[in-house]
C-alpha positions in Angstrom: 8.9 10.8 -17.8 12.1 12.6 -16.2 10.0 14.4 -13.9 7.9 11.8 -13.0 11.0 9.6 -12.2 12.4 12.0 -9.9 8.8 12.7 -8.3 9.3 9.1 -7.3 12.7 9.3 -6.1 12.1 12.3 -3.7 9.0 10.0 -2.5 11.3 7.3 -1.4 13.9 9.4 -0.9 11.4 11.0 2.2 11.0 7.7 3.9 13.5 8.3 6.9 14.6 4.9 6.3 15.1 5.1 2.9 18.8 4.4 2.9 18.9 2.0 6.2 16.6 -0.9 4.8 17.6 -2.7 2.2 14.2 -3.0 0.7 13.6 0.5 0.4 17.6 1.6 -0.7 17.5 -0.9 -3.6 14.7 1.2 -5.4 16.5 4.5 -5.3 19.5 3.7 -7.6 17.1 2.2 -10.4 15.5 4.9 -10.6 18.2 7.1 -11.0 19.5 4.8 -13.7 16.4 4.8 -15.3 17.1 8.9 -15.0 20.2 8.8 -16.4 18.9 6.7 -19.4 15.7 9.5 -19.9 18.3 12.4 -20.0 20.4 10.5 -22.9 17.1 10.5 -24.9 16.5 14.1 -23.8 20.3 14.8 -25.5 18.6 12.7 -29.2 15.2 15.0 -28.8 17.4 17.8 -28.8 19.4 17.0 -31.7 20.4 20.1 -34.0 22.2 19.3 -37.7 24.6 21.8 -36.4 27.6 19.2 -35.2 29.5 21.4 -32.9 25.8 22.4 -31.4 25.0 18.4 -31.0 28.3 18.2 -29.4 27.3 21.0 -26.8 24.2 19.5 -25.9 25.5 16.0 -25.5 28.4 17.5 -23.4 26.5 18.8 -21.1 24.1 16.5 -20.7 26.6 14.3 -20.1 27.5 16.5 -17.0 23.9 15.8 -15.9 24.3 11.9 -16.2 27.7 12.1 -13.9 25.9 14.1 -11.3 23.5 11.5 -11.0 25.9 8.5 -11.2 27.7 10.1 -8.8 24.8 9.9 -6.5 23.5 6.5 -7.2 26.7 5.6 -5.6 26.4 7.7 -2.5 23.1 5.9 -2.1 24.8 2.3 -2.7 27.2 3.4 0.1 25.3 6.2 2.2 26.8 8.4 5.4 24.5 9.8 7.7 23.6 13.0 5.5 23.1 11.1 2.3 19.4 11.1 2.2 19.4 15.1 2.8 21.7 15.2 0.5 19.9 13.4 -2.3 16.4 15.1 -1.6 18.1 18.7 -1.8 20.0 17.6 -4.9 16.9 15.8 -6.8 14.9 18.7 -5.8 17.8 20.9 -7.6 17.5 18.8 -10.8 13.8 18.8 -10.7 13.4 22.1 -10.7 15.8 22.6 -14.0 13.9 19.8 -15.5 10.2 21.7 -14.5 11.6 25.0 -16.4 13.7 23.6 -18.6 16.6 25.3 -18.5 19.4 22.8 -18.8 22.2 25.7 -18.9 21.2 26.3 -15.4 23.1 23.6 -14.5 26.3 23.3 -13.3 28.4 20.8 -12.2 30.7 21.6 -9.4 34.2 20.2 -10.4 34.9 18.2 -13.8 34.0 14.9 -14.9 37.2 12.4 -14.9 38.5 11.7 -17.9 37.7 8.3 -17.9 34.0 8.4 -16.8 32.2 6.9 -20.3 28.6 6.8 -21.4 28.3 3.5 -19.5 27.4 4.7 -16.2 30.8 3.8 -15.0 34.5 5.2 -13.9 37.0 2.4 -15.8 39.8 2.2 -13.9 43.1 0.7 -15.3 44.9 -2.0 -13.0 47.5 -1.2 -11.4 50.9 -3.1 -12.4 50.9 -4.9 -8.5 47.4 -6.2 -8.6 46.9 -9.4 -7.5 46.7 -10.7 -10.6 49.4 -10.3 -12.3 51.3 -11.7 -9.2 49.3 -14.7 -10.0 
């Protein structure tokens, strides 16, 4: 199913208009939430007894799903390279996926603190938000 998904998001992703119409952009972060949702039940098919293992795997996994969050918002909000981007990227996950070998993957930088399981950055609000002034 992973691959399949990402088959289909290099597919759209190919469309030169992929990310200027509206119709065609609002496919492309589904499917990469549908992704990120396949590779958290790739992290329970590769579950070991072995807790500091599990907690490997899950880890880096979990580096997999911020890449692709990350992306899904580049798509929500592209710049003129974004679709080049993306393919060369998906192409880049596809192929780890094909051979499966996760290790090869590595995520440039380091996941925020704060990014959660949730598919989302929570951010704390800031003492002089406007709410608080109301």
């Amino acid at each position: 199913m992973i691959v399949t998904t990402i088959t289909y998001l290099l597919v759209e992703l190919n469309h030169p208009q992929a990310l200027e119409n509206m119709n065609l952009r609002t496919n492309i972060p589904r499917r990469m939430k549908n992704l990120v949702r396949l590779n958290r039940l790739l992290s329970i098919k590769m579950s070991n007894q072995n807790t500091s293992y599990q907690e490997w795997i899950t880890e880096h996994l979990k580096k997999i799903e911020f890449f692709v969050w990350e992306r899904s918002r580049w798509a929500i909000i592209p710049i003129s390279s974004t679709r080049e981007t993306l393919e060369k990227d998906f192409r880049y996950l596809l192929n780890i996926y094909l051979t499966g070998r996760y290790g090869d993957f590595v995520l440039s930088g380091d996941i925020p603190k704060n990014f959660n399981l949730g598919n989302k950055i929570e951010e704390k609000p800031s003492k002089d938000s406007l709410f608080k002034k109301i």
